[in-house]
C-alpha positions in Angstrom: -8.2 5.3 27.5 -11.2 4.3 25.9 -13.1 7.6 25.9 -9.8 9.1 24.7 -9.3 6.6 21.5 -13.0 7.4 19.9 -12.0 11.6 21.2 -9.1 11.5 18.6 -10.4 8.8 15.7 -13.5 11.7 15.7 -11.8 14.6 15.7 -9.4 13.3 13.2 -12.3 12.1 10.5 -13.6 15.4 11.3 -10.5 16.9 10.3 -10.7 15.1 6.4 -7.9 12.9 7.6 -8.1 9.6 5.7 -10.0 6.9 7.2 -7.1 4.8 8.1 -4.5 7.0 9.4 -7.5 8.2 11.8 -7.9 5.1 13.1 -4.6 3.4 12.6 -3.2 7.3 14.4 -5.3 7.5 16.8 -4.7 3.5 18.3 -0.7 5.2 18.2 -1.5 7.4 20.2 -3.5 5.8 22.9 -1.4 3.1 22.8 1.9 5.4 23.5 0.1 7.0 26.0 -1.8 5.2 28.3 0.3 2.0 27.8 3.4 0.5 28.8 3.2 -1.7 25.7 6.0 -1.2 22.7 5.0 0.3 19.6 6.3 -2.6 17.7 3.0 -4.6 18.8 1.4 -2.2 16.4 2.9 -3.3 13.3 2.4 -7.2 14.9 -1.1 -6.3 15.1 -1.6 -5.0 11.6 0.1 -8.1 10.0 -2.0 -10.4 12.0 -5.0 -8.5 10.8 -4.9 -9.4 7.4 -2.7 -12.5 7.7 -5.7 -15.0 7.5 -6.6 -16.9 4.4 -10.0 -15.5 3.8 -8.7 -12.8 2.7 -6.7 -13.8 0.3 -10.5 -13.7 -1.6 -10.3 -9.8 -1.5 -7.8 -9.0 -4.4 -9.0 -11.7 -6.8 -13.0 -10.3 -6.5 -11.5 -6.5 -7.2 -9.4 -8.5 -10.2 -12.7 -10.1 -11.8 -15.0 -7.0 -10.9 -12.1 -4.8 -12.5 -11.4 -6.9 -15.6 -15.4 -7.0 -16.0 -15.5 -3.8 -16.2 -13.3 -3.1 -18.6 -13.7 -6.6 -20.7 -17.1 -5.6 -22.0 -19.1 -8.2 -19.3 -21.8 -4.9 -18.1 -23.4 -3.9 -21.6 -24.1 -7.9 -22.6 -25.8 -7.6 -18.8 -27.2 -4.3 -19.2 -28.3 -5.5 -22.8 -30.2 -8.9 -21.2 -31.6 -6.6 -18.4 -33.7 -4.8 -20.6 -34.4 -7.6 -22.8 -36.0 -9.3 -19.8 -38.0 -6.1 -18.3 -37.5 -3.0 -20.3 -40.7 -3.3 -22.1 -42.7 -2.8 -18.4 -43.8 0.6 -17.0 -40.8 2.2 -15.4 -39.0 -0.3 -17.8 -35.6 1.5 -18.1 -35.3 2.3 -14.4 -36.4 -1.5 -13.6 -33.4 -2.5 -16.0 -30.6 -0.3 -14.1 -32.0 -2.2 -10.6 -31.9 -5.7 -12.7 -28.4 -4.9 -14.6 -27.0 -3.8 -10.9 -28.2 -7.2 -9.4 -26.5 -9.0 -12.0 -23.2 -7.0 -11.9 -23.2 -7.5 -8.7 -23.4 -11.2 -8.8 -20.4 -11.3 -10.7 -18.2 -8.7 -9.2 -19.2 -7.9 -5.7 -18.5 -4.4 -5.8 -20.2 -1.2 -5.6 -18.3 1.5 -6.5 -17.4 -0.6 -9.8 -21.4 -1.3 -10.5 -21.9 2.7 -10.4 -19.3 3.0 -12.6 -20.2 0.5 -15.4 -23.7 0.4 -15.0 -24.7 4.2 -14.0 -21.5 5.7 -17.2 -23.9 3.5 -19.3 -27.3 4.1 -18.2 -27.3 7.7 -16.9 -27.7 9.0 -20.1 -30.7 6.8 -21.3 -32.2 8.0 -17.7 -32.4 11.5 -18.5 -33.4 11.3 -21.8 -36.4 9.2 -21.0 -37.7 12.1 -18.9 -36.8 10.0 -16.0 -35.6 13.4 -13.7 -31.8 13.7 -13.0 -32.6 13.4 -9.3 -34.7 9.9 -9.4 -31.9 9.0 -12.3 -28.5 9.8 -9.5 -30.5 8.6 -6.9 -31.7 5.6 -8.5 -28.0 4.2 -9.9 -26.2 5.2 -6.5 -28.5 3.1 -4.2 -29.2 0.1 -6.4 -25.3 -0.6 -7.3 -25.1 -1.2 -3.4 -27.1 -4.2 -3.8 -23.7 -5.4 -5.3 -22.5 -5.1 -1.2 -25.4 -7.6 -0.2 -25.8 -10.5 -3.1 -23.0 -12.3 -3.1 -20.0 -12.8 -3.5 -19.3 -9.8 -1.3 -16.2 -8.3 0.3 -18.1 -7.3 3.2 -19.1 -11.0 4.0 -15.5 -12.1 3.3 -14.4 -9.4 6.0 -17.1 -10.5 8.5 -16.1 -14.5 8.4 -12.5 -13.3 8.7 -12.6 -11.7 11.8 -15.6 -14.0 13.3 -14.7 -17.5 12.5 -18.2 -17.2 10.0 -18.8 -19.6 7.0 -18.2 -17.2 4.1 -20.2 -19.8 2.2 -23.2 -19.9 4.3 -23.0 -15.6 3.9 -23.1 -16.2 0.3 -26.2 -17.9 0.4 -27.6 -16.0 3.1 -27.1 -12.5 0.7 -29.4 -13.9 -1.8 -32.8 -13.5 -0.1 -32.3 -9.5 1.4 -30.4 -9.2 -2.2 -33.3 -10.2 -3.7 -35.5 -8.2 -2.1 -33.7 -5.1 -2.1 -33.7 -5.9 -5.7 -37.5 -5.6 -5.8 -38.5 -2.6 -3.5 -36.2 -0.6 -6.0 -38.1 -1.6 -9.2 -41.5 -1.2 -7.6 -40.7 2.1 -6.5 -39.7 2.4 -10.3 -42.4 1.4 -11.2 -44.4 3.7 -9.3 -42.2 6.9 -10.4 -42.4 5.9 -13.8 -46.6 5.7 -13.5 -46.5 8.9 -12.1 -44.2 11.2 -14.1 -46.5 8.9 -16.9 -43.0 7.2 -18.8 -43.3 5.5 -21.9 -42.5 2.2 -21.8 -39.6 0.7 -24.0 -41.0 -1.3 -27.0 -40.9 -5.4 -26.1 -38.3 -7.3 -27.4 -39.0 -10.4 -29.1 -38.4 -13.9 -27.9 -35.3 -14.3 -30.3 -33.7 -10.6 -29.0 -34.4 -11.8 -25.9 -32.5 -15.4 -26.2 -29.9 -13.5 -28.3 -29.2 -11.3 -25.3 -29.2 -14.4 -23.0 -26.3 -16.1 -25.0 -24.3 -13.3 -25.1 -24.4 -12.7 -21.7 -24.3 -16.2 -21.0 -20.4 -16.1 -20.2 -20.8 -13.2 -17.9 -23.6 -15.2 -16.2 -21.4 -18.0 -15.3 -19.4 -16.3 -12.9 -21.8 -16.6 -10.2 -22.9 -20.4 -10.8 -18.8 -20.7 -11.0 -18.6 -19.6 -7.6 -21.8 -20.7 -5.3 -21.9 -23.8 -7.3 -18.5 -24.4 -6.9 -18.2 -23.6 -3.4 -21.9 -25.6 -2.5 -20.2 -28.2 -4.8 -17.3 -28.8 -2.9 -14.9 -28.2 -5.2 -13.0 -25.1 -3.9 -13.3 -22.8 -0.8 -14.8 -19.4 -1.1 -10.8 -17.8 -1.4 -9.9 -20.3 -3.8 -13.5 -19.7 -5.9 -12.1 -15.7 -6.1 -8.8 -17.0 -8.0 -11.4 -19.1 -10.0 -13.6 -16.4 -11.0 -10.8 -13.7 -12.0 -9.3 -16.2 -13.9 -12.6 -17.3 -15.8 -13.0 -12.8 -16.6 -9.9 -13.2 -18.1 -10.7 -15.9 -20.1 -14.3 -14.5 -21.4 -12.3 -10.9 -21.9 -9.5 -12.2 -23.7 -10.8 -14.5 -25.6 -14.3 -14.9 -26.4 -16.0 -11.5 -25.9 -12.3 -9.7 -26.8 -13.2 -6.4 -25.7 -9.9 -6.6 -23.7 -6.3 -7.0 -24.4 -3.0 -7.5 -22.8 -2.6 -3.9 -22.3 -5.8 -3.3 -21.2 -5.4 -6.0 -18.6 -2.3 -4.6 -17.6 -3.8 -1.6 -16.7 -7.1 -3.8 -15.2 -4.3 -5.4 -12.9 -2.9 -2.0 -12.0 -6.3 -0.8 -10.8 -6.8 -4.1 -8.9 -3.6 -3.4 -6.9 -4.6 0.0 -5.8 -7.6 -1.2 -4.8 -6.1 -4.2 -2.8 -4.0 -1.9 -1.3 -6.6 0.6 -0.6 -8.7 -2.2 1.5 -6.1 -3.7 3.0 -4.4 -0.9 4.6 -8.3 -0.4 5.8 -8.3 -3.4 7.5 -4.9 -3.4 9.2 -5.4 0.1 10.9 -9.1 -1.5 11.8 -7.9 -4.2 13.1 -5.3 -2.3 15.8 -8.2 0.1 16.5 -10.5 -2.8 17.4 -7.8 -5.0 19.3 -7.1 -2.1 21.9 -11.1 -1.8 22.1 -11.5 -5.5 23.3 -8.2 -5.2 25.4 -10.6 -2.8 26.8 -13.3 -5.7 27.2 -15.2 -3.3 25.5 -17.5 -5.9 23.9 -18.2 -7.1 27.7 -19.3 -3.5 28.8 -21.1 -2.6 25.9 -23.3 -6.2 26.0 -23.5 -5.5 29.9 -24.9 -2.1 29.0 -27.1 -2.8 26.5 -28.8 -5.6 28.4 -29.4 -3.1 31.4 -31.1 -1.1 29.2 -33.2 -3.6 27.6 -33.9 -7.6 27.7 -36.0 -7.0 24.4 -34.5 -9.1 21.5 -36.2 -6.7 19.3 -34.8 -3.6 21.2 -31.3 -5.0 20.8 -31.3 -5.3 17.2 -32.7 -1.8 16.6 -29.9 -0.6 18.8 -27.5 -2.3 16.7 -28.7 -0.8 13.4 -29.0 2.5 14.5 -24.8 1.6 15.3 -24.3 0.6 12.2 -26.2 3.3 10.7 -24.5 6.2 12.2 -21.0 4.2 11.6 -21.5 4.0 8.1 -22.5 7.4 7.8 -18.4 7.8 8.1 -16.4 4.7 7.7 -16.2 2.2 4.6 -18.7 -1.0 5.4 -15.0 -2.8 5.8 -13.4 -1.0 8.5 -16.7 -1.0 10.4 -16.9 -4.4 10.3 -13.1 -5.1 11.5 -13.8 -2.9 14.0 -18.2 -3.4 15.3 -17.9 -7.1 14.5 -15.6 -8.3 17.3 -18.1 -6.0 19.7 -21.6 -7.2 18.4 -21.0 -10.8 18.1 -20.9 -11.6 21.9 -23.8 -9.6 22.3 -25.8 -11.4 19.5 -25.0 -14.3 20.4 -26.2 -13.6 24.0 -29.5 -13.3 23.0 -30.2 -15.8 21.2 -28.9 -14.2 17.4 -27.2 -16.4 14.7 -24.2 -15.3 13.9 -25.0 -15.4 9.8 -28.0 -13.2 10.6 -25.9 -10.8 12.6 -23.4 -10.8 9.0 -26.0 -9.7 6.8 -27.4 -7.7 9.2 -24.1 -5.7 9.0 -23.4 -6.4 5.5 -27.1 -4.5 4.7 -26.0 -1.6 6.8 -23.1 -1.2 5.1 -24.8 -1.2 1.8 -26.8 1.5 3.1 -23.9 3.5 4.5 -22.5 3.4 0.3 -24.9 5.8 -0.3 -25.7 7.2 3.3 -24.4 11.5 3.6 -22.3 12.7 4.4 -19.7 10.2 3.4 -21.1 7.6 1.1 -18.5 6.1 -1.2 -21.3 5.5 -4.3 -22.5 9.9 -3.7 -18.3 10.7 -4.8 -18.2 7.9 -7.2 -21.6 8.9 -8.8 -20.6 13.1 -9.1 -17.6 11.5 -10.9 -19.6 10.0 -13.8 -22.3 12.8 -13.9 -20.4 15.7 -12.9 -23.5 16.8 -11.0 -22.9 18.2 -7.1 -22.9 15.8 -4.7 -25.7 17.8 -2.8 -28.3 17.4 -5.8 -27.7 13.5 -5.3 -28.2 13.7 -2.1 -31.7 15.1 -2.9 -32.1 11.9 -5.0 -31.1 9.3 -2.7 -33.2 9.9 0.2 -36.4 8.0 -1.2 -34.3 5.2 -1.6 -32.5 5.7 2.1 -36.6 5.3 3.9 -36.9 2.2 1.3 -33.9 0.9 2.5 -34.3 1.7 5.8 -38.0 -0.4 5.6 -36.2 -2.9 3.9 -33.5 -3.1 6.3 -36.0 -4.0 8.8 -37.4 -6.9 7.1 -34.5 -8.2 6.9 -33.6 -7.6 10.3 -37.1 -8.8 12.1 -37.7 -12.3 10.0 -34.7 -14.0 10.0 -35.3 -16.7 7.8 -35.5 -13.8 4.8 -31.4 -15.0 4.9 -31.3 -18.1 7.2 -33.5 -20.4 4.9 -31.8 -20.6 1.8 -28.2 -22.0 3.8 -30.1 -23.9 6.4 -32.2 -25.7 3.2 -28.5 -26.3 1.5 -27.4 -28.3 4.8 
């Protein structure tokens, strides 16, 4: 039954079949097959798979990272970016990583940060003498880093179906963030020092303050939310309604780059996308019920532990999982579906349960701009019309970063333990 679930969800993503009729099919199938079980416990199953109050998080982040976008928010970030580091070496490129952090703390999503940051900052790229190749490749990998700093729909998936803290994955994204963050601007830095890039000219203390204040509102989002949410004063869900109602606010009325038509349509987006993840999740979530039915988790742990009592040979095994899964499925629906598996595992040797989050949350950043089937590579030919093979070329530097990275992060824990662990 097993063997004949993962046969079909294959062939069926093979096939070009959307990601969630594959899986959401496929459990069908099996289910009327080699069960005695009624169908109807499908649709039970989907409901019950996004029926939890986490969630409720999802469609208010895609609201705020949607209204963002179209309320003027990225160029008062991009603008304060370069303010702060665009007069280094590799300058322009160390502003796109900088201007991606920051979106990212504010909207949580990366196919939005390509989108607003790489339509903006493409251009400057390529007329800088930067290379099309380290340009594509250098906007499509560092807009993932909107998957890992928080807040992030990939740790809001993970707490829902493991009982996690969302909160303490907030904090816990801001270390790896961080320090994906910095690998990409040294290795901008190094490009830049070897194609021999002119710097941009420095701005001055009062361009740069002017630049702060104007992104000032933008900036808030993020204090709004951790601060709120370390504060006490609302739970991570209830911080999501916050935070698309304060981008409304700064759109509408103070930066008015947005009005009541263009939120209409901002809304209209949102509710695609909500839809879009959602029906993700529910299909996941039958595909990863029949796999515990299955006590898969139990025969996978008992598997992996006959190969191997090595903590550190467990772990690789689980990134190289996580790595091949996100070469095909969404960071979301691998999470619905690896998470339930992994955890007892983790936790049977010894692995915190936050660690094992942003362990998955960092592969699933990777898998955004991991070939064959990276969301950022589709998003990214759409705003530079270039082949999705010629991007391909210029993510793979970035990929071995990451994947260096990615260890790190993996291998010394308290790169995202320490910061929750210091705020309890």
């Amino acid at each position: 039954m097993t063997l004949a679930l993962f046969i079909l969800m294959m062939v069926l993503l093979l096939g070009s079949v959307p990601v969630y009729v594959s899986l959401g099919l496929s459990a069908t199938v099996v289910l009327a097959l080699f069960t005695s079980l009624p169908l109807e416990v499908l649709a039970q199953r989907m409901f019950s798979g996004i029926d939890k109050f986490s969630l409720m998080a999802v469609p208010f982040f895609i609201l705020a990272a949607n209204v963002m976008k179209g309320g003027g928010l990225s160029i008062r970030i991009l603008k304060l970016a370069q303010a702060l580091v665009g007069h280094y070496k590799g300058g322009l490129a160390m502003t796109v990583v900088l201007a991606c952090m920051f979106f990212g703390a504010v909207s949580g999503s990366s196919p939005a940060t390509v989108i607003a940051i790489g339509g903006l900052m493409l251009p400057a790229l390529r007329n800088a003498n930067y290379g099309e190749a380290f340009s594509l490749g250098l906007i499509t990998s560092s807009s993932a880093v909107a998957v890992i700093i928080p807040p992030s729909i990939g740790m809001i998936v993970y707490g829902s179906v493991t009982g996690t803290s969302v909160g303490d994955l907030f904090m816990a994204g801001l270390g790896p963030g961080i320090l994906f963050g910095g690998v990409f601007m040294l290795y901008s830095v190094y490009h830049a020092r070897k194609h021999k890039i002119e710097a941009l000219p420095r701005s001055s203390l009062r361009e740069v303050w002017g630049a702060f204040k104007d992104a000032g509102w933008a900036l808030g989002i993020p204090v709004l939310i951790l601060g709120g949410i370390y504060g006490g004063f609302f739970t991570p869900t209830e911080a999501a309604a916050v935070a698309s109602v304060y981008a409304i606010f700064v759109s509408l009325f103070i930066y008015k780059d947005l009005n009541l038509k263009g939120l209409w349509d901002e809304t209209y987006e949102s509710a695609i996308g909500t839809a879009q993840v959602m029906i993700l999740l529910a299909a996941a979530s039958v595909f990863s019920w029949l796999l515990t039915r299955q006590q898969v988790p139990q025969a996978m742990t008992e598997v992996l532990m006959s190969i191997s009592n090595s903590k550190f040979a467990i772990l690789m095994m689980i990134n190289v999982l996580l790595l091949i899964t996100g070469m095909f499925i969404d960071p979301a629906s691998s999470t619905t579906i690896l998470a339930p598996l992994l955890l007892p595992l983790a936790l049977s040797y010894g692995i915190d349960p936050v660690h094992l989050g942003i362990i998955m949350v960092v592969n699933g950043a990777i898998g955004m701009y991991t070939p064959p089937f990276g969301l950022n590579l589709f998003v990214a030919t759409g705003i530079s019309t270039v082949s999705i093979s010629r991007i391909i070329r210029g993510v793979i530097p970035f990929i071995i970063l990451s994947l260096i990275t990615m260890a790190l992060v993996t291998y010394i824990p308290m790169i995202s333990l320490w910061l929750p662990q210091m705020m309890k």
